[in-house]
C-alpha positions as CSV (number, residue, x, y, z in Angstrom):
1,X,24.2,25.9,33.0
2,X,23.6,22.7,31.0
3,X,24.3,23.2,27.1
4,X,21.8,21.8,24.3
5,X,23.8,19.0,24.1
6,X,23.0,18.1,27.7
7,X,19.5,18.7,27.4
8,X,19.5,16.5,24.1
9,X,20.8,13.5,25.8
10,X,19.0,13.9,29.0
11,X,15.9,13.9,26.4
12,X,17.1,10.8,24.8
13,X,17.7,8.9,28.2
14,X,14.4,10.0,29.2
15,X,13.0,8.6,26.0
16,X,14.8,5.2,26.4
17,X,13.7,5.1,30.2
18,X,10.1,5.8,29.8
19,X,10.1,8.9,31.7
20,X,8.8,11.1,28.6
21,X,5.8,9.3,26.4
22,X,7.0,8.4,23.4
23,X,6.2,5.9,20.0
24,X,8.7,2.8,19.1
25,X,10.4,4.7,16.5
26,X,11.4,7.6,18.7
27,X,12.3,5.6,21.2
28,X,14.6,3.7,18.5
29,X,16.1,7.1,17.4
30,X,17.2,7.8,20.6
31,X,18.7,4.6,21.4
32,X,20.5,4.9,18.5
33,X,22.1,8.5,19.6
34,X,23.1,7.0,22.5
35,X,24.6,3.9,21.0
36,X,26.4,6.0,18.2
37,X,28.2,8.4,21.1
38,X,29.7,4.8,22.5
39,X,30.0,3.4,19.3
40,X,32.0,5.9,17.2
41,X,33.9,6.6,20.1
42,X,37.7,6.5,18.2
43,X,36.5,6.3,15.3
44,X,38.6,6.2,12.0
45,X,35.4,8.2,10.2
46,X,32.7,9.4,12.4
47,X,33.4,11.7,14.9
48,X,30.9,13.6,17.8
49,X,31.4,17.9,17.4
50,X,29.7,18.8,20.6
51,X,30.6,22.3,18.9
52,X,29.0,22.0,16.1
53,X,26.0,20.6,17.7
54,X,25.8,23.4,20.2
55,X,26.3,26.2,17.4
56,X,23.5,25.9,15.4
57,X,21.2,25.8,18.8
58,X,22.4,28.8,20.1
59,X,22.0,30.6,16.9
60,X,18.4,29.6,16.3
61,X,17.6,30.5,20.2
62,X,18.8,34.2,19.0
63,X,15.7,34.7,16.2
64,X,12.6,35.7,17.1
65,X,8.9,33.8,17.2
66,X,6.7,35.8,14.2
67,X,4.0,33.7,14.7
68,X,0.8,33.3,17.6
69,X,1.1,34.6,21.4
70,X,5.0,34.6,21.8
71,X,5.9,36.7,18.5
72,X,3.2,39.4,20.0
73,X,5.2,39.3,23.2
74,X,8.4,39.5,21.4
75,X,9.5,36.4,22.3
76,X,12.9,34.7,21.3
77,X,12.6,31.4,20.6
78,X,13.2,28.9,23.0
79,X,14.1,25.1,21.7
80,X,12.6,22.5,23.7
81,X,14.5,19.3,24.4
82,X,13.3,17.2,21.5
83,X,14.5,19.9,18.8
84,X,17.9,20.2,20.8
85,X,17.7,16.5,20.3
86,X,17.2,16.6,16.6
87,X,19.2,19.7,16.0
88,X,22.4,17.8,17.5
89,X,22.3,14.4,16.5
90,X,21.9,16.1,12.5
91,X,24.6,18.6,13.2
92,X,26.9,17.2,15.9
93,X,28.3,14.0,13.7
94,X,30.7,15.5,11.3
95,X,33.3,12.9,8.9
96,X,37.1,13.0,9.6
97,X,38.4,12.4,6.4
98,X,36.4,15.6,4.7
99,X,35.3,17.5,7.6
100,X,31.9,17.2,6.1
101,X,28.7,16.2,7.8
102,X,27.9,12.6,8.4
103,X,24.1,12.8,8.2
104,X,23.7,14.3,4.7
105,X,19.4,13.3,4.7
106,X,17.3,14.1,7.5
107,X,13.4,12.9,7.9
108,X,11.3,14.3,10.5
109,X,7.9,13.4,11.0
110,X,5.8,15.1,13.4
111,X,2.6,16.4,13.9
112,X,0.5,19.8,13.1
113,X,1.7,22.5,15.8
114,X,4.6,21.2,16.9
115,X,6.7,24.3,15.5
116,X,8.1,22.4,12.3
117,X,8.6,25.6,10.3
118,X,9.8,28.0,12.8
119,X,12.2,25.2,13.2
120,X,13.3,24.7,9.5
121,X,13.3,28.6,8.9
122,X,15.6,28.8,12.0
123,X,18.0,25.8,10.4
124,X,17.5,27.3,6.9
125,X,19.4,30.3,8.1
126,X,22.1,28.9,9.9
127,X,23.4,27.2,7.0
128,X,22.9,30.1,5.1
129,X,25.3,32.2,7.1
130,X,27.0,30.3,9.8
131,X,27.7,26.6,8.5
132,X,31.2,27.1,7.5
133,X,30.4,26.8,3.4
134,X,31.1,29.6,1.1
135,X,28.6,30.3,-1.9
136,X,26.0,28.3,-0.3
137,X,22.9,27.8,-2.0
138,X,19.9,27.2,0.5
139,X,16.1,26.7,-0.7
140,X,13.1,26.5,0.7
141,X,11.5,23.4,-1.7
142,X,8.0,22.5,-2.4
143,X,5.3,21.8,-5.5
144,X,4.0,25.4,-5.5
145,X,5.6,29.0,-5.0
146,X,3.0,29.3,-2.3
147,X,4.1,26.1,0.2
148,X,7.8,26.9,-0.8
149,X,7.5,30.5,0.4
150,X,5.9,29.0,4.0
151,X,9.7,28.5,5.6
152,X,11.4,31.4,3.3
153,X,8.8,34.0,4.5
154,X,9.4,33.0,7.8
155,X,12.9,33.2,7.6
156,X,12.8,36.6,6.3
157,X,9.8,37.9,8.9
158,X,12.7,36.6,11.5
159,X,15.0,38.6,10.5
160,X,13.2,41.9,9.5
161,X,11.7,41.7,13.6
162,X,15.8,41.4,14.4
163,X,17.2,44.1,11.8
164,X,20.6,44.5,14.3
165,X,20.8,40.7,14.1
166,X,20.5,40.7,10.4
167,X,23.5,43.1,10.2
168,X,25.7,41.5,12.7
169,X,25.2,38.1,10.4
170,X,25.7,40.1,7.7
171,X,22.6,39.1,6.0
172,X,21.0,41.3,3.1
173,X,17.0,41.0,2.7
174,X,15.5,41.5,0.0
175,X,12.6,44.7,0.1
176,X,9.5,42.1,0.9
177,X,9.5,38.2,1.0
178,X,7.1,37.8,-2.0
179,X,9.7,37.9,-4.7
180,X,12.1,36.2,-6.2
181,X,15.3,38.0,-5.0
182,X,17.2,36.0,-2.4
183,X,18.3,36.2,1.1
184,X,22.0,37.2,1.0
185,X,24.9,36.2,3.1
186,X,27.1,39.2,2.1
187,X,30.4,37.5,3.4
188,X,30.4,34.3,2.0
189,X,27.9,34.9,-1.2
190,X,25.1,32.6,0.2
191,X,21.6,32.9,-0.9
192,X,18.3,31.7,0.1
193,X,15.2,31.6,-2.0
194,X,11.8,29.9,-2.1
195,X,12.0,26.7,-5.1
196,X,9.1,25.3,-6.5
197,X,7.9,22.8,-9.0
198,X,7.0,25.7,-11.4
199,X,10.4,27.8,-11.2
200,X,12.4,27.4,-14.6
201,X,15.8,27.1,-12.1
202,X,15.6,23.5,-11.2
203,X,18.3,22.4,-13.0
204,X,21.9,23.4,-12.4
205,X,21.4,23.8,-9.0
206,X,24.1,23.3,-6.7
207,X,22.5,23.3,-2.8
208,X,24.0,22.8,0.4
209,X,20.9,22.6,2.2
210,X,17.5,22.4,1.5
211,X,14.2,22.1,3.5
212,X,11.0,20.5,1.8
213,X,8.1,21.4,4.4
214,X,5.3,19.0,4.1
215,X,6.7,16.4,1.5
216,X,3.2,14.2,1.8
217,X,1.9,16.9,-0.3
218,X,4.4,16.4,-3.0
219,X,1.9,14.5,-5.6
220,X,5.5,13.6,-7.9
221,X,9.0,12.7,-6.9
222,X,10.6,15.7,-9.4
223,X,11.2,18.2,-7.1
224,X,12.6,15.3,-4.6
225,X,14.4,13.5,-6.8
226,X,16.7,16.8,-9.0
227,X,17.4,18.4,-5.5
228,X,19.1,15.1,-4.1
229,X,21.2,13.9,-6.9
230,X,22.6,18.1,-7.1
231,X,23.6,17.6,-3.3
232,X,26.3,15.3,-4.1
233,X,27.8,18.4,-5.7
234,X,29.3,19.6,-2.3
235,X,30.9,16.8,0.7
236,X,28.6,18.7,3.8
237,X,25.5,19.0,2.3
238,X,22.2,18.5,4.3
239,X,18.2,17.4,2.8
240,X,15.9,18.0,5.2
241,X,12.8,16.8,5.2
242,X,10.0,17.6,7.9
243,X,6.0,17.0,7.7
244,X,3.2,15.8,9.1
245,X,2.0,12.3,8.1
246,X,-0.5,12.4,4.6
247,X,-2.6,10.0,2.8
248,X,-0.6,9.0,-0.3
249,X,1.0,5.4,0.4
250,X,2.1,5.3,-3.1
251,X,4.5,9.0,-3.0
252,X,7.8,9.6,-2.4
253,X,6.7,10.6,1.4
254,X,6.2,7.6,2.3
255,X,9.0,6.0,0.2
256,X,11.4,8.3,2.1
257,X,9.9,7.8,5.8
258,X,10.1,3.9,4.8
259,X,13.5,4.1,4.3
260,X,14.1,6.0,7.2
261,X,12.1,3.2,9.7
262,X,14.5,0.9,8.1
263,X,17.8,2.2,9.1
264,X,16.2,3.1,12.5
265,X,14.8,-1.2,12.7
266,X,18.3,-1.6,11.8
267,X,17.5,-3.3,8.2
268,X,19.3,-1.4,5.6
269,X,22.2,-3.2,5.0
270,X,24.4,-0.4,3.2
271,X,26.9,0.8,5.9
272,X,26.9,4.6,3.8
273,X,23.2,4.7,3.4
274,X,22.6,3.9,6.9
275,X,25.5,6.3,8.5
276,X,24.0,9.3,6.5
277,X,20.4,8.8,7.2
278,X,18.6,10.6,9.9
279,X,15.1,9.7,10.9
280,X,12.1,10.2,13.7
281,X,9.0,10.0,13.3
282,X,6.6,11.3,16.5
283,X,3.5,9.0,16.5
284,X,1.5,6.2,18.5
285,X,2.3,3.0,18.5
286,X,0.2,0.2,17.2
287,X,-2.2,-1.0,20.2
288,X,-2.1,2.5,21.3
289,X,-6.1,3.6,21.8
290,X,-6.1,6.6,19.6
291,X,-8.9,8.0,22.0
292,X,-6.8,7.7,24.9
293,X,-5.4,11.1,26.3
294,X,-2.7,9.3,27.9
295,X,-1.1,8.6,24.6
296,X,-2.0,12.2,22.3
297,X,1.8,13.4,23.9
298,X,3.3,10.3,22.1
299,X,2.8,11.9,18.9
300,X,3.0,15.7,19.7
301,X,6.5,16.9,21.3
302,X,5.4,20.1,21.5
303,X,2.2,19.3,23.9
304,X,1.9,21.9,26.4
305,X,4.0,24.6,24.7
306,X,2.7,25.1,20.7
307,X,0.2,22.4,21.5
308,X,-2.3,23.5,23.7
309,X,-4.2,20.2,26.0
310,X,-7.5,21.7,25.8
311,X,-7.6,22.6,21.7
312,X,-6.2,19.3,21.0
313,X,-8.8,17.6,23.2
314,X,-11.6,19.7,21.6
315,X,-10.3,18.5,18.1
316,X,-10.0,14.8,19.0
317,X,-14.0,14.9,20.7
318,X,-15.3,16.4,17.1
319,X,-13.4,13.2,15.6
320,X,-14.9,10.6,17.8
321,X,-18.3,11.6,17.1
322,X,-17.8,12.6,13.6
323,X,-16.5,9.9,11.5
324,X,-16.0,12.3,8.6
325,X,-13.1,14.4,10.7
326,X,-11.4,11.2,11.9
327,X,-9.0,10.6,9.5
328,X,-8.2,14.2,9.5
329,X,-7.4,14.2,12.9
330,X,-5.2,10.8,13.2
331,X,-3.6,11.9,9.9
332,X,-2.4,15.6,11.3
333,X,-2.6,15.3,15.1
334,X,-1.3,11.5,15.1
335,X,0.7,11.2,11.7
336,X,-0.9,8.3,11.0
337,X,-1.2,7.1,7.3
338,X,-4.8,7.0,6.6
339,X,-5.2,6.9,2.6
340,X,-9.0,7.2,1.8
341,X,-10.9,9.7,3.4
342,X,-13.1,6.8,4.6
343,X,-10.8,4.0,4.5
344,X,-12.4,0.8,5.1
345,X,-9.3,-1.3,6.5
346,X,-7.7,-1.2,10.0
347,X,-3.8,-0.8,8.7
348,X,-2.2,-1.5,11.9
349,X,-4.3,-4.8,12.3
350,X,-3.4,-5.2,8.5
351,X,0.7,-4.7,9.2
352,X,0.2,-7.1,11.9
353,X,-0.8,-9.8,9.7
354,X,2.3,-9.6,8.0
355,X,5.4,-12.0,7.9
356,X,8.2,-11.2,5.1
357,X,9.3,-14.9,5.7
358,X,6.6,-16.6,4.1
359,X,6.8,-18.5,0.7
360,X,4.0,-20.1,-1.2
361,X,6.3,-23.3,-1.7
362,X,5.6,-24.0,2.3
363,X,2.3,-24.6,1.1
364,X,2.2,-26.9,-2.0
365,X,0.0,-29.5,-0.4
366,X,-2.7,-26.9,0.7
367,X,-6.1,-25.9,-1.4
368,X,-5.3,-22.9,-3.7
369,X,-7.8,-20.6,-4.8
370,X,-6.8,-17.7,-7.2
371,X,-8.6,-14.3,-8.3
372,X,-7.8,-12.4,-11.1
373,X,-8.1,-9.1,-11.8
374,X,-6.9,-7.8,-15.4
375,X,-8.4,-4.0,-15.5
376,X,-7.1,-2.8,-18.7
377,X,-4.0,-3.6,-21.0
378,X,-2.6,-0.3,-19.8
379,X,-2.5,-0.7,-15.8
380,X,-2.0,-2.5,-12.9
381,X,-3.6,-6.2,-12.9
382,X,-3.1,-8.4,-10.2
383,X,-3.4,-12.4,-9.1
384,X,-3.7,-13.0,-6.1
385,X,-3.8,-16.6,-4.4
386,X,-5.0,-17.5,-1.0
387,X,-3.7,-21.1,0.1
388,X,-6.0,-22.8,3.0
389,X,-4.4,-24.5,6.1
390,X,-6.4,-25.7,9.0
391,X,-5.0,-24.7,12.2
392,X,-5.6,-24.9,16.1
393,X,-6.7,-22.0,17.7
394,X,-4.3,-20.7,20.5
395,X,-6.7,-21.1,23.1
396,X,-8.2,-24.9,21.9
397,X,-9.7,-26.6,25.5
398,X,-8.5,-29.8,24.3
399,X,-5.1,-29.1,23.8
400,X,-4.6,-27.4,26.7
401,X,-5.7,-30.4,28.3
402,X,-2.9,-31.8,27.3
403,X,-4.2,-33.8,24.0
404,X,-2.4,-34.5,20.6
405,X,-2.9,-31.4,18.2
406,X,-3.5,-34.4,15.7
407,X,-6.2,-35.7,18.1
408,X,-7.6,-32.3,18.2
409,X,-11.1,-31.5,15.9
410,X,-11.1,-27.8,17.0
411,X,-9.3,-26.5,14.1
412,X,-10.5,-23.2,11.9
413,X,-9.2,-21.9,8.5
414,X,-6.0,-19.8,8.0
415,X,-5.5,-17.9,5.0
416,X,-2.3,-17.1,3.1
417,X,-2.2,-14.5,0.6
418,X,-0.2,-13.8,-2.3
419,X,-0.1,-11.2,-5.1
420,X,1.7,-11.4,-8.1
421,X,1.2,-7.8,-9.6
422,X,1.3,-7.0,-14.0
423,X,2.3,-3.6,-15.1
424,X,3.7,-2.7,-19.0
425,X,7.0,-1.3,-19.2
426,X,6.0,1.9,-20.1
427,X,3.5,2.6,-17.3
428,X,6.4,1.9,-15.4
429,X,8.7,4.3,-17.1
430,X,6.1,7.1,-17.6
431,X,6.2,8.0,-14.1
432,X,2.4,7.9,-12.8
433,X,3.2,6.4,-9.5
434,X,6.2,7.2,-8.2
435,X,6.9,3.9,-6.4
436,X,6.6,1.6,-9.5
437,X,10.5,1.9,-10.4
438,X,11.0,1.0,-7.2
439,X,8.7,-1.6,-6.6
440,X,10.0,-3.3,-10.0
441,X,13.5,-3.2,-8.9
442,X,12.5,-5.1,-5.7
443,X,10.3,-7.5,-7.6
444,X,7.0,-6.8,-6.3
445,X,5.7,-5.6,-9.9
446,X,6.1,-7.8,-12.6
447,X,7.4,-6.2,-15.8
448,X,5.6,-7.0,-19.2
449,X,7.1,-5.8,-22.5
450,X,5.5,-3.0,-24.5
451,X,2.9,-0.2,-24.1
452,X,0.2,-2.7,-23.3
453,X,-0.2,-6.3,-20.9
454,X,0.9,-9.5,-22.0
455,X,-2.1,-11.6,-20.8
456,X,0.4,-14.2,-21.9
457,X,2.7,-13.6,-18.8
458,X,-0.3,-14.2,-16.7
459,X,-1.7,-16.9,-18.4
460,X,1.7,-18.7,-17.5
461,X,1.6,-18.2,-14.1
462,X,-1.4,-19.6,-13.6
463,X,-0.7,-22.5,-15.2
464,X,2.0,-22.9,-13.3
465,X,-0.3,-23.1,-9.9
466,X,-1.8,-25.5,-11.8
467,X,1.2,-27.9,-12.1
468,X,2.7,-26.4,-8.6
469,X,0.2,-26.7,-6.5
470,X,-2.9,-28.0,-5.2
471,X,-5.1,-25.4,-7.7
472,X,-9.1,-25.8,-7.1
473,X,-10.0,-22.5,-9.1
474,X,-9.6,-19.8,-10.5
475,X,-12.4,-16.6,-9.9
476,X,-12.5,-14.1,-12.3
477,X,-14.7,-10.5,-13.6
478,X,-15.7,-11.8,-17.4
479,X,-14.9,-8.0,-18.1
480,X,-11.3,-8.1,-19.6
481,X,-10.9,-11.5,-18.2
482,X,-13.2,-13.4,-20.2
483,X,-11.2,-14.6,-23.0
484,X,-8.2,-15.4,-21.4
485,X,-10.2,-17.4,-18.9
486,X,-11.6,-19.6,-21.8
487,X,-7.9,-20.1,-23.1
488,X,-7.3,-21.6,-19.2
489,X,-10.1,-23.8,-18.8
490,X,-9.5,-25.5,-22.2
491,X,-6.1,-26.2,-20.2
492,X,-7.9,-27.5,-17.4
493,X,-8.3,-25.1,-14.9
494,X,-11.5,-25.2,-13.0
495,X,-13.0,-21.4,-13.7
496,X,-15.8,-19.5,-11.9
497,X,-16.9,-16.5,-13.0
498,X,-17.4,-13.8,-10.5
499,X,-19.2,-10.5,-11.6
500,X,-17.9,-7.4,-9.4
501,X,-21.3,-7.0,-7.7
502,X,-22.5,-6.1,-4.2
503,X,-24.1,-9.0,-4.2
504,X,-20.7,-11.4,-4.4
505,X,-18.4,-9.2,-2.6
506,X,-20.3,-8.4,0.0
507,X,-20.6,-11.3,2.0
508,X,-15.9,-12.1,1.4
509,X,-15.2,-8.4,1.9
510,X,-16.5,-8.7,5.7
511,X,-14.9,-12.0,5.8
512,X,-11.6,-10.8,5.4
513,X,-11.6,-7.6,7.6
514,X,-13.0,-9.9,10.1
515,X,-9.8,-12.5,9.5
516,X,-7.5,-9.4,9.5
517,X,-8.2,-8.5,13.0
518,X,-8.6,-12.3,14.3
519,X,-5.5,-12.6,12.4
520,X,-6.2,-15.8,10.5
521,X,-5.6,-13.8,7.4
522,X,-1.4,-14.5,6.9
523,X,0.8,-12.3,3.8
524,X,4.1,-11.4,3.0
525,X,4.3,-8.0,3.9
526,X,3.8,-6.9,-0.3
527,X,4.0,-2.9,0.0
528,X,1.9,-3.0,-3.7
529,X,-0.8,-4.7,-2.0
530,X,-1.1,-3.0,1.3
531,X,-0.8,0.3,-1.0
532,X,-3.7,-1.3,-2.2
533,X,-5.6,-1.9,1.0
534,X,-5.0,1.4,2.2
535,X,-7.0,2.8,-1.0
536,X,-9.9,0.9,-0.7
537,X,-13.2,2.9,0.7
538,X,-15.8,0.9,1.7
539,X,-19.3,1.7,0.2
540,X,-22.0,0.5,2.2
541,X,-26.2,0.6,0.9
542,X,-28.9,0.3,2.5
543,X,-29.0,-3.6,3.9
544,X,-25.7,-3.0,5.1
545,X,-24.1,-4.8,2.0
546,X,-20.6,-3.4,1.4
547,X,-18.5,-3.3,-1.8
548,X,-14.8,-1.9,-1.9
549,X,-14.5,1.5,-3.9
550,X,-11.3,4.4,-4.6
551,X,-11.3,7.7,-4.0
552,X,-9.4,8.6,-7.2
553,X,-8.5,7.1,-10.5
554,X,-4.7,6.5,-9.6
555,X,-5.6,4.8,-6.0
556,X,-5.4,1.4,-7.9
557,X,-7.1,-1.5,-5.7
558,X,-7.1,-4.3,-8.3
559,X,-5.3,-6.2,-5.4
560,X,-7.8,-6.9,-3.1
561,X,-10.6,-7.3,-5.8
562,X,-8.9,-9.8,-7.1
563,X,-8.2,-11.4,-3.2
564,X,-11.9,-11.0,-2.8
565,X,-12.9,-12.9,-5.5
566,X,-10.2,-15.8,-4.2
567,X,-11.8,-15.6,-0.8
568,X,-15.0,-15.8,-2.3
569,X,-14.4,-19.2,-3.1
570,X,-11.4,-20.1,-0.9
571,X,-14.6,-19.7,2.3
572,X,-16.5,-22.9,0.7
573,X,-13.5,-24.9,1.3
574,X,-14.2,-28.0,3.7
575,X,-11.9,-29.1,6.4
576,X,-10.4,-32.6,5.5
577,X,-12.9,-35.3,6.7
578,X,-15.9,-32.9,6.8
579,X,-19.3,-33.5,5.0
580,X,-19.3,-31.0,1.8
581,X,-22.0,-29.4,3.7
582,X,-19.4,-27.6,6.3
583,X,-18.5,-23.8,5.4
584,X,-16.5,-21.3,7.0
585,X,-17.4,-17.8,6.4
């Protein structure tokens, strides 16, 4: 009889061979399993506990389901070969030198239905009573006392359905899951309770493992942020993190499952913050046809067992003919990031169009054209500057005819975008996106000093472009721009004043969704603006006109304003040796 270790590596060699459908990321998680058992083989610090990794399998396969068709049958739950895969790799690497865990953060990803908190509540337990660590504190963490009691009610419902269990684990339950009195591990002096934003216990806490179901929905990083700095308290402690993708680009979510992609690309340089990461995220890939059966079991592990072929199939007809569920349904079925509820850019085509490598010094001897956006002297303003560059097309006849590219007149307009984004100090401090610290540290934001813009900062930078670069003008909204636009021209910058009307963005807004997915639009893969992007929603009237809108007042989209207004004028750019007649739009 194979053990869940065997079935977890068969999984992962499946993975890697293309036998089971699976996204890049999964398939990268798996590769990297593999790689690690070969890898850390003799290792000074790392070492592979097939024990350990067994244990916590067998134990979860001894609780009962208390939810749908299998808890009415009186099922015991049954872990299918991804979870075994999961479960292991988290608890099967354990550290020589403190006998502690290796992986001390864990991010999972994965769609609605796919049995993510039968799962947790069955892990929540285990390192409640059986993961070798006296007085441990285990929580159930979320925003509200109603998400956080989702995986502790669970738990408990588990456990009252398996009373003679309960006793042999020597687990104490509290008379009903709705209050506040914990789980008890009678041996040991463990506890498990339900945490939330709004209980007055948050600090002081000292946890050795704690779930957060759903941490998309986590609008702040509080909760987040005070449960992993107490985890340091104690050398095998485990955050683990499991949802279903969400719509805030801009939260700690996504901060978190970025990080995660990163050690599984194999970019986080950081040996310690690599080794003790754990991440998967189950979803398509990005020139997967979202309508295509053939790739739904990509995203859903669980397809054919807690996700049922013919519901899912019902769900994803309502979305192709409803444009109002379709985000829904790529959001929770496909745990794809879709920010607006009617978001008006293609993201994958967007990601595509990014190159981390470029730098706006490659392009001094191109046409600059610059749009400014300066909202007000408390928030986010961007520049943003799109440099032209005439380029061949991959497919030009005459080049494949074996001509000079020089000697070659079918050339079309590339675009390279830039932001550089404004914020005061203390709208970075105050803590009303949860990304801006970080963003700052990186140097996507651009700190000003004080409560309120320096439109002196700005006014710099510009002028730089102006002595940098091959500046033709700059486009700007007269509202909150109009004086410091005055203060530029009388330094010699060409100025043209946009007004943010249907009538001007109309016509550049299509224009650059259309470059996006012919990919002649080119930037440098800035997180601030493609938080941006995602947050536009196109409005649309009557003549088909379209002007970019947000859903909500924190979904800032200053970003690609100001990039419309540049394209605005960067599209009446001539190619060199053209009549002044020739446009591109």
């Amino acid at each position: 009889m194979s053990t869940h270790v065997d079935r977890a590596i068969d999984y992962a060699r499946a993975v890697v061979g293309g036998e089971i459908p699976a996204c890049k990321f999964v398939r990268l998680a798996c590769q990297r399993q593999l790689d690690d058992l070969e890898r850390f083989a003799g290792h000074p610090v790392y070492e592979w506990s097939p024990q350990h990794a067994n244990h916590v399998c067998a134990f979860i396969e001894r609780l009962p389901h208390v939810k749908g068709p299998k808890a009415n049958a009186g099922e015991l739950i049954h872990l299918e070969p991804w979870q075994c895969f999961v479960l292991t790799t988290v608890f099967g690497w354990r550290r020589k030198d403190t006998g502690g865990r290796r992986f001390r953060r864990a991010y999972i990803e994965v769609p609605r239905g796919n049995a993510k908190s039968t799962l947790s509540s069955g892990v929540a337990l285990y390192a409640l009573c059986l993961d070798g660590e006296q007085g441990a504190e285990v929580y159930s963490a979320a925003t509200t006392r109603d998400q956080a009691r989702i995986t502790y009610g669970d738990a408990f419902d588990m456990l009252r359905k398996r009373p003679d269990f309960a006793t042999r684990m020597k687990l104490h339950l509290p008379k009903t899951k709705m209050t506040s009195s914990p789980i008890l591990h009678k041996e040991t002096y463990g506890k498990f309770l339900p945490l939330s934003r709004e209980s007055s216990n948050l600090d002081g806490l000292n946890p050795h493992f704690v779930v957060i179901d759903e941490l998309h929905a986590h609008k702040t990083r509080d909760v987040y942020d005070v449960i992993e700095t107490a985890t340091a308290k104690r050398t095998a402690s485990l955050l683990w993190c499991i949802t279903t993708a969400g719509t805030d680009t801009a939260g700690i979510c996504y901060e978190v499952r970025g990080f995660a992609l990163k050690v599984l690309q194999g970019t986080v340089e950081s040996d310690a913050a690599r080794e003790a990461m754990f991440g998967i995220v189950y979803t398509i890939d990005d020139n997967d046809d979202w309508q295509d059966p053939v790739v739904w079991q990509k995203a859903n592990p669980n397809w054919g067992v807690s996700v049922q072929p013919d519901s899912f199939e019902q769900l994803a007809t309502k979305a192709m003919t409803q444009l109002s569920a379709q985000n829904n349904f790529k959001t929770k079925h496909l745990c794809l990031w879709m920010n607006a509820a009617e978001a008006w850019m293609d993201m994958r085509a967007w990601d595509r169009c990014a190159n981390p490598n470029l730098e706006p010094q490659n392009f001094q001897d191109c046409p600059l054209y610059v749009g400014m956006d300066l909202a007000t002297k408390t928030d986010i303003a961007t520049k943003a500057r799109i440099y032209v560059r005439w380029e061949h097309p991959p497919k030009c006849d005459r080049l494949t005819q074996g001509a000079h590219p020089e000697d070659c007149d079918e050339s079309e307009p590339h675009y390279y975008l830039f932001c550089d984004h404004f914020l005061p100090e203390n709208a970075i401090q105050d803590g009303r996106n949860s990304q801006y610290m970080g963003w700052k540290l990186e140097g996507w934001l651009k700190e000003t000093q004080g409560e309120v813009l320096d439109f002196g900062e700005i006014k710099s930078s510009v002028v730089d472009d102006m002595e940098n670069f091959q500046l033709r003008e700059l486009a700007y909204d007269p509202w909150q721009s109009a004086q410091l636009a005055q203060e530029l021209y009388a330094q010699g910058v060409q100025t043209v004043e946009i007004r943010a009307t249907v009538q001007n963005f109309s016509a550049p807004m299509k224009e650059l969704e259309a470059m996006v997915l012919a990919g002649r639009l080119h930037h440098n893969a800035d997180p601030v603006l493609r938080w941006m992007v995602s947050n536009v929603v196109c409005y649309r009237d009557a003549k088909d006109n379209i002007y970019p809108r947000k859903e909500q007042p924190n979904n800032k989209i200053d970003g690609v304003v100001a990039t419309i207004m540049a394209l605005g004028r960067a599209m009446t750019e001539t190619p060199p040796g053209a009549s002044a007649g020739v446009r591109f739009m």
